[in-house]
C-alpha positions in Angstrom: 0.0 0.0 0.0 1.9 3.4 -1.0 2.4 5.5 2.1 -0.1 8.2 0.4 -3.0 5.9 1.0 -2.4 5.2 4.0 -2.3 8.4 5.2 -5.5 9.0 3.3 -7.1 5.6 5.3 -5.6 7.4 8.5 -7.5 10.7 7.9 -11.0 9.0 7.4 -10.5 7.1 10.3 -10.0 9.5 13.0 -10.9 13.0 12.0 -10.1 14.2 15.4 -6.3 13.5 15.9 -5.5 17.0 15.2 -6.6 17.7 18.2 -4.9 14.8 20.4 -1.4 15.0 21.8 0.6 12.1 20.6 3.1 10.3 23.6 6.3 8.7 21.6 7.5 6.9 24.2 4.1 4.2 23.5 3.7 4.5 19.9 3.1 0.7 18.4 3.3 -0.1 15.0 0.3 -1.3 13.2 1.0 -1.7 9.9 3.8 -1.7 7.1 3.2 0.4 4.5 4.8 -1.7 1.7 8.5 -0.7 -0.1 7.5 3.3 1.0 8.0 2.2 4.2 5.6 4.1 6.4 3.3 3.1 8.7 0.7 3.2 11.4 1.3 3.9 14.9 -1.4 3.9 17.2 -1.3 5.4 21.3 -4.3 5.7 23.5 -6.6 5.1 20.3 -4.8 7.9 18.0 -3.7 7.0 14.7 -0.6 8.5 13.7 1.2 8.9 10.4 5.5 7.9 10.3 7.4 8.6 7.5 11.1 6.9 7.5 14.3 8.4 5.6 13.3 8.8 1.7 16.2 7.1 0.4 15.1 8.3 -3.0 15.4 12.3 -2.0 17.3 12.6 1.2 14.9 13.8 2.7 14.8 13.4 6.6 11.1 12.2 8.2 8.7 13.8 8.9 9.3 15.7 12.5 7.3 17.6 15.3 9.5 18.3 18.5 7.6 18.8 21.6 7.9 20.4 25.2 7.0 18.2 27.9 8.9 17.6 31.7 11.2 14.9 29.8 12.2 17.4 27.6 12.5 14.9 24.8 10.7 15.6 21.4 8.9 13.4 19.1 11.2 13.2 16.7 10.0 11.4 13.6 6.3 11.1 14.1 3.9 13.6 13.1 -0.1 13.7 13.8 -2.3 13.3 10.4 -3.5 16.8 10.5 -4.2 19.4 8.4 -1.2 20.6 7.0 0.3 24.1 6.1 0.8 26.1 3.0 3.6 28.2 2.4 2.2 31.7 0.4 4.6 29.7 -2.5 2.5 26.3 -2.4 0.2 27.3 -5.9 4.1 28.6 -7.3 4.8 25.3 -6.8 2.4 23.4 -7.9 2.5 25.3 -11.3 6.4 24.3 -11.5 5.4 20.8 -11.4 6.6 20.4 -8.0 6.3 17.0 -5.6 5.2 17.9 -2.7 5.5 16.3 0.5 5.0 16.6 4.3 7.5 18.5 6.5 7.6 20.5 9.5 3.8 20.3 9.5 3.7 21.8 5.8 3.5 20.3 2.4 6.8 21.2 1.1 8.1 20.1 -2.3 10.6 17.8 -2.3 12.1 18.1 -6.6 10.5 19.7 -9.6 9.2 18.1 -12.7 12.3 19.9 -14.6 15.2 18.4 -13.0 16.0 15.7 -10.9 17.2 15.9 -7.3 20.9 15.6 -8.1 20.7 18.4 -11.3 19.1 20.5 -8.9 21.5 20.1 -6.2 24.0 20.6 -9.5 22.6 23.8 -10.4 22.9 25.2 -7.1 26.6 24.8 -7.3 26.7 26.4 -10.8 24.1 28.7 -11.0 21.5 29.8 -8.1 18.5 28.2 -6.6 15.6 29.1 -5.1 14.4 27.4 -2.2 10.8 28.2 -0.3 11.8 28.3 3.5 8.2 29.8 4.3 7.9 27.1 6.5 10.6 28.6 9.0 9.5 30.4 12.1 10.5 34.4 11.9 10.2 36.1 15.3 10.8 39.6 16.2 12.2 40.2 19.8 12.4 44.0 20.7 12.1 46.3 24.0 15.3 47.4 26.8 14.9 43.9 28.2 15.2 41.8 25.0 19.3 41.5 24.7 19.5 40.4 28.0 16.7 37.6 27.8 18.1 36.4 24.7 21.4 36.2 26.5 19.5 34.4 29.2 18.3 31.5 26.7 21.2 31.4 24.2 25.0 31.5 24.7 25.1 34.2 21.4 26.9 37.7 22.7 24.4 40.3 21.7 25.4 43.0 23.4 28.6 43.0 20.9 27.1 42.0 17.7 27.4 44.5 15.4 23.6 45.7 14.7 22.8 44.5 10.8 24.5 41.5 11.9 23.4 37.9 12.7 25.1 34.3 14.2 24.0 30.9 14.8 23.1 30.0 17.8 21.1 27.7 19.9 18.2 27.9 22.7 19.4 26.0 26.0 17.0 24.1 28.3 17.8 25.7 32.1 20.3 23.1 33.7 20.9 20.7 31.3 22.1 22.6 28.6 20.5 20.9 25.6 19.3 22.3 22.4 15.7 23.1 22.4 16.1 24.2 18.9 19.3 26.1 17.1 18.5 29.7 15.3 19.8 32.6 13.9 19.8 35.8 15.7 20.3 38.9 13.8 20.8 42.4 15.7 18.7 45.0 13.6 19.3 47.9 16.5 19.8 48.3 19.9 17.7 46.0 21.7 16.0 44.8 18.4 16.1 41.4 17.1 15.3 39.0 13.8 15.1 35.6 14.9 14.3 32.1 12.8 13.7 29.1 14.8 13.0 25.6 12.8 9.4 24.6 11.8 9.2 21.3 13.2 9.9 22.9 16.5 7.3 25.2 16.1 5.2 24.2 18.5 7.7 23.3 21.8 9.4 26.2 21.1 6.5 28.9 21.4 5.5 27.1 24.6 9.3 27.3 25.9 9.3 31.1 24.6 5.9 31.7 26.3 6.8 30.1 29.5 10.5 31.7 29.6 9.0 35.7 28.7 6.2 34.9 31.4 9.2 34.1 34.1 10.9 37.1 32.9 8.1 39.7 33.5 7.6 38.0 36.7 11.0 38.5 37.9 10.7 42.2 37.1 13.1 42.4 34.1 13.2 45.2 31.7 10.1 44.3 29.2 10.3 42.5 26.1 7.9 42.3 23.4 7.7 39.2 21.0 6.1 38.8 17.6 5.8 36.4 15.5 5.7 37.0 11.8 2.7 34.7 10.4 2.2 34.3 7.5 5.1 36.1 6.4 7.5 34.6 3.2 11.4 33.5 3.6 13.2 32.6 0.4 16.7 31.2 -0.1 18.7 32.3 -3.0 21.8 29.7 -3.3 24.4 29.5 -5.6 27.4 31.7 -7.0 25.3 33.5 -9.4 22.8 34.2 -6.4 24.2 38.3 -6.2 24.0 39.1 -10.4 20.5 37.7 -10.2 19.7 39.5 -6.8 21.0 42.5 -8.6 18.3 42.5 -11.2 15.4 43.5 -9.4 17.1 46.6 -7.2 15.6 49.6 -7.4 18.7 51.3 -6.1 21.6 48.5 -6.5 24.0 51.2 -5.7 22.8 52.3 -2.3 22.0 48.5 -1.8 26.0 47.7 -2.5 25.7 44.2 -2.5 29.6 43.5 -2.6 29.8 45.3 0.6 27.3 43.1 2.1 29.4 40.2 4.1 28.5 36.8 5.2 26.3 37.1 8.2 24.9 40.7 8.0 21.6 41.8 6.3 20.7 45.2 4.7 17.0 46.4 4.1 16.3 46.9 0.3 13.6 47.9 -2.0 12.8 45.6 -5.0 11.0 45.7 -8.2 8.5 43.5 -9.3 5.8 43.2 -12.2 3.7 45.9 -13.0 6.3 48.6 -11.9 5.4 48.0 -8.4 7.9 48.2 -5.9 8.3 45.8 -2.9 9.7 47.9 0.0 11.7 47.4 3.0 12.7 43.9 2.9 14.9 42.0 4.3 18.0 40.8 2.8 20.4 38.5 4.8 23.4 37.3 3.6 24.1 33.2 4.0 21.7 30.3 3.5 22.1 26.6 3.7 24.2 25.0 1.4 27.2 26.4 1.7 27.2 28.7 -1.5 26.9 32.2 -1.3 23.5 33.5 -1.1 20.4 35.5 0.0 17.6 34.6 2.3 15.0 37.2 2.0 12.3 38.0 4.1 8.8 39.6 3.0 5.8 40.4 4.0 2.6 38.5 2.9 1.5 40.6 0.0 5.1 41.0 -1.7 6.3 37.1 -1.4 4.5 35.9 -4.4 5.7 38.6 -6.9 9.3 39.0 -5.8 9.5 35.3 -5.8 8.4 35.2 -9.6 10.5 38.1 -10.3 13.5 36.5 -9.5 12.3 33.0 -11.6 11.8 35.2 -14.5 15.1 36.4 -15.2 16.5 35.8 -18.2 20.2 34.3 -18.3 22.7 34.4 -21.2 21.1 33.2 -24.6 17.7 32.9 -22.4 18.5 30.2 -20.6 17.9 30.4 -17.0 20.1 31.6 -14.4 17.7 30.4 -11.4 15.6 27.3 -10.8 13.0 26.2 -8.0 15.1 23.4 -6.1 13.2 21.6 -3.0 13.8 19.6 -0.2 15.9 16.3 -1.7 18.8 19.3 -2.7 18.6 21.2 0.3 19.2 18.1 2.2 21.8 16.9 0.3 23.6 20.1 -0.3 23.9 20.9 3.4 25.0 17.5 4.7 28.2 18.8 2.2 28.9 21.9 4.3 28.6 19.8 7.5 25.2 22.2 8.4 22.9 20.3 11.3 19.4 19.5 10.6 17.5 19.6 14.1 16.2 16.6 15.3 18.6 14.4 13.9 22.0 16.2 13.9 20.9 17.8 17.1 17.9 17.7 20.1 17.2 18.6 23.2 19.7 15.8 24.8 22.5 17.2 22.7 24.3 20.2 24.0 26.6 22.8 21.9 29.8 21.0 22.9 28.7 17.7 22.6 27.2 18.8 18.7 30.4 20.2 17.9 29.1 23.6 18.3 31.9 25.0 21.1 32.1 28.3 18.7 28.6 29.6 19.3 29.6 30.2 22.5 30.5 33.6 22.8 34.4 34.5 24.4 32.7 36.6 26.6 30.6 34.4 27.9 32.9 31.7 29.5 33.1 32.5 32.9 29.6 33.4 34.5 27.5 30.3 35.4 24.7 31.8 37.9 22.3 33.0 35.7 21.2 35.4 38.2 23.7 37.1 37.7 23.8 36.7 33.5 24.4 33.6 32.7 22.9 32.1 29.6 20.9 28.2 30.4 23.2 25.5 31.1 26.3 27.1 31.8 27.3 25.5 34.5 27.3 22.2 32.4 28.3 23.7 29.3 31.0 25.6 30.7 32.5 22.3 32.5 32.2 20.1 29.3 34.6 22.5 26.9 37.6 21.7 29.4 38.6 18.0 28.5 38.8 15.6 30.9 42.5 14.9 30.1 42.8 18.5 31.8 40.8 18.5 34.8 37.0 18.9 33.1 34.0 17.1 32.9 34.8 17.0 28.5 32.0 15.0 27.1 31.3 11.4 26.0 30.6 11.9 22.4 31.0 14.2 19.6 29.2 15.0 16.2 32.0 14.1 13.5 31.6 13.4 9.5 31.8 10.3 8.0 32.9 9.2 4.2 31.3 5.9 4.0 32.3 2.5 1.5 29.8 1.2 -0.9 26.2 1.4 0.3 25.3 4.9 1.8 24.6 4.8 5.6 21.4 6.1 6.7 19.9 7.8 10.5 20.3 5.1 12.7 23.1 3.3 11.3 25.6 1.8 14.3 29.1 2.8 13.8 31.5 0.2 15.2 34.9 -0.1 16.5 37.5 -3.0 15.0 36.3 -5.4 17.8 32.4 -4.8 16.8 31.6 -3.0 19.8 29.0 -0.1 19.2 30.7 3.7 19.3 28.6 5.7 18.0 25.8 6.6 15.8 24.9 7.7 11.9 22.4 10.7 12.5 22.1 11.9 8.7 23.4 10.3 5.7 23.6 10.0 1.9 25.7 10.2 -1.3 27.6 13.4 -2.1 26.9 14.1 -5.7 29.6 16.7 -5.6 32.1 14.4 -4.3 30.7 11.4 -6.0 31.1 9.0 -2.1 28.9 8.3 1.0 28.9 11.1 3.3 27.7 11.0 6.5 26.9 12.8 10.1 26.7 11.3 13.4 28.0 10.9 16.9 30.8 8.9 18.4 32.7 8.1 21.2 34.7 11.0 22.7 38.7 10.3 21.8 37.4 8.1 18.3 36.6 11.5 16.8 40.1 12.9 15.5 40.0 13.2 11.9 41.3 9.7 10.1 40.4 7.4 12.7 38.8 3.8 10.8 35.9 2.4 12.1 32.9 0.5 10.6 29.3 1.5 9.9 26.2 -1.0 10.0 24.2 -0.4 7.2 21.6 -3.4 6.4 23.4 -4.8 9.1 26.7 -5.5 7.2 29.5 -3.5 8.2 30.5 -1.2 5.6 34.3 0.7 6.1 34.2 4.2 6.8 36.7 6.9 8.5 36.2 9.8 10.3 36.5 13.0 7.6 36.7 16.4 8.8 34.0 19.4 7.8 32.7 20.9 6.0 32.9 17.8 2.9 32.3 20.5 0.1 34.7 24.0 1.3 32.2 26.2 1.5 32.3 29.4 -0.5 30.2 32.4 1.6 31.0 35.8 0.9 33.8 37.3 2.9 34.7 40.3 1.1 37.3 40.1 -2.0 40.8 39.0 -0.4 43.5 41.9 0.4 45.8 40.6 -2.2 42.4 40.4 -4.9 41.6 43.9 -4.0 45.5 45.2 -4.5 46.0 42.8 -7.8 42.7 44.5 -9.2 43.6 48.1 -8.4 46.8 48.3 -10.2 
């Protein structure tokens, strides 16, 4: 039975799961769903929909993360409710798109034009254009809100250049794990973008709800928080990403983008059809495959047309110089540049040391653990686990590493294995490189095992399959830095 149906069986069946909270810990599986491999699960009479690793795509399952006492999320399983639309989903459709579910939204996955691989292909040539609608944007402002993102992130706001933004990563309070990682970007003093993931949407409005209301309690300097619904986020990837970007300016010389680094984000005004002009959005430089990019953010009524202004660019001898691309190349093209998808690469058991994520910690913010007294969550674990034990810390037992992987790719879930067959470690995403033309692969392994060329095996259909620790980024990745001194010299002369 293909997985479609069975969904479609699910819905009829119990119309009122979308209401029900799901329990992961007692999910039992009911039925195979033939080669697509999904099935039932059924708790306390719900019906539930799980959707394993589509080997055909790379694309991860389908994922809702919740907040609960356990602080563990769902990871995997999803409710068979009615999902989102992005303001993109009819643009989609029309590009012949396959659409599937993710992060509660039907997302597509490839386009009728090009196959998973070309797209992730094009990116690296040209530019693609991926719909990231699905993202949470949040906008944190008031006197109070640098020092309550400080509080729930180990990011150092206070000297972030404004127009600026970092990764980072909200902490559960004492045990330091992930609740979900973000992107903070400083648009003035005590003014703040912020995208969280989708698939957390839901735990991490509860956490965000529950942490402000402790906040005003305590008396703190106010903070207001707004979500943007309904609001559009595109992702323009790929080295041609700027010329094409350059197109629709109204002003391309007051928008400068060749002064516009890595990391920072400028507000621009951009033309569209019908000589109308789209003002004040967002344009941040960076995305998620490693190429240089855009990812713009708009409000409701401009995301459609912008979009389709960008599609409609003509290239060289008319070809085109930007394509859709979906899911199946996003995945793919991140797992190159070593990026973390949350809720596999990451959760909220994982914290930034132990994911290989030391560097979001800010300098500054290495030696206060009272929270009290500024602190950001989890410090006083965090803190302890970047000293090795080998020098008198607490260190960690495992750490996120990269993978290159013989003969059959390894997938989530895959064991990796030391020369005697004792289990190390863990696969957490997986799949070929078609840059690099090998098995590449993300996961977690034994703390002291993780040093760049170490050998070790990897389970996959249970035969063990030789594979060595590589270091990251696979693909170097090429985001905008500014032209080199020596560049800039060679070209003035």
């Amino acid at each position: 039975m293909r997985a479609s149906r069975v969904c479609t069986r699910a819905k009829k069946l119990i119309p009122q799961l979308r209401h029900h909270p799901l329990d992961r810990n007692a999910l039992i599986p009911l039925r195979r769903a033939g080669s697509a491999g999904a099935f039932l699960v059924k708790h306390a009479g719900v019906v539930a929909f799980r959707q394993p690793y589509c080997s055909y795509a790379g694309v991860p399952p389908i994922q809702l993360c919740r907040s609960g006492s356990d602080n563990v999320p769902s990871k995997g399983y999803a409710t068979v409710r009615e999902l989102r639309k992005t303001l993109l989903y009819d643009l989609h459709l029309r590009h012949g798109a396959k659409m599937v579910p993710f992060g509660g939204y039907h997302m597509p996955v490839q386009y009728a034009d090009q196959s998973v691989s070309a797209s992730h292909f094009f990116t690296r040539t040209h530019s693609s254009l991926f719909d990231v609608g699905h993202m949470v944007q949040h906008r944190f402002t008031g006197p109070g809100s640098t020092a309550f993102l400080q509080r729930i992130t180990p990011a150092g706001l206070e000297k972030l250049p404004v127009n600026s933004g970092t990764l980072s990563a909200i902490l559960w309070p004492k045990t330091g794990g992930i609740v979900d990682d973000t992107i903070i970007t400083k648009l003035g003093d005590d003014s703040f973008y912020v995208v969280t993931n989708a698939a957390c949407r839901d735990k991490d409005l509860s956490y965000l709800g529950e942490e402000l209301k402790k906040w005003k309690e305590e008396g703190r300097p106010s903070v207001e928080h707004r979500v943007l619904e309904h609001w559009g986020l595109i992702a323009l990837q790929g080295p041609l990403s700027e010329t094409v970007l350059q197109q629709i300016l109204v002003d391309p010389k007051k928008a400068d983008l060749p002064t516009l680094l890595f990391g920072q984000c400028r507000w621009v005004d951009l033309k569209v059809y019908g000589g109308r002009v789209a003002k004040d959005i967002l344009i941040s430089r960076g995305g998620y495959t490693g190429e240089d990019g855009f990812e713009i953010s708009m409000p409701p009524q401009d995301t459609v047309d912008v979009t389709e202004a960008l599609l409609n660019f003509p290239g060289p001898d008319r070809l085109p110089m930007v394509k859709l691309a979906g899911l199946g190349a996003r995945d793919s093209l991140r797992l190159e540049a070593g990026l973390c998808l949350y809720g596999h690469d990451l959760d909220d058991t994982t914290t930034p040391v132990e994911g290989s994520l030391s560097w979001i910690i800010a300098k500054e913010r290495r030696t206060e653990t009272d929270v009290e007294k500024g602190a950001f969550y989890g410090a006083d674990v965090i803190l302890k686990q970047l000293v090795p034990k080998s020098k008198g810390g607490a260190g960690v037992e495992r750490r996120r590493i990269g993978l290159t992987v013989e003969g059959a790719p390894a997938r989530e879930g895959a064991k990796i294995v030391d020369a005697s067959g004792a289990e190390v470690g863990v696969v957490t995403s997986g799949c070929p490189s078609p840059t690099l033309d090998k098995n590449i692969a993300m996961g977690y392994i034994k703390d002291g095992l993780h040093k760049v060329g170490t050998e070790v095996d990897v389970l996959v259909r249970g035969k063990p399959r030789k594979a060595v620790v590589t270091k990251m980024p696979f693909v170097p990745t090429k985001y905008w830095k500014g032209i080199p001194k020596e560049a800039a010299d060679r070209d003035s002369k």
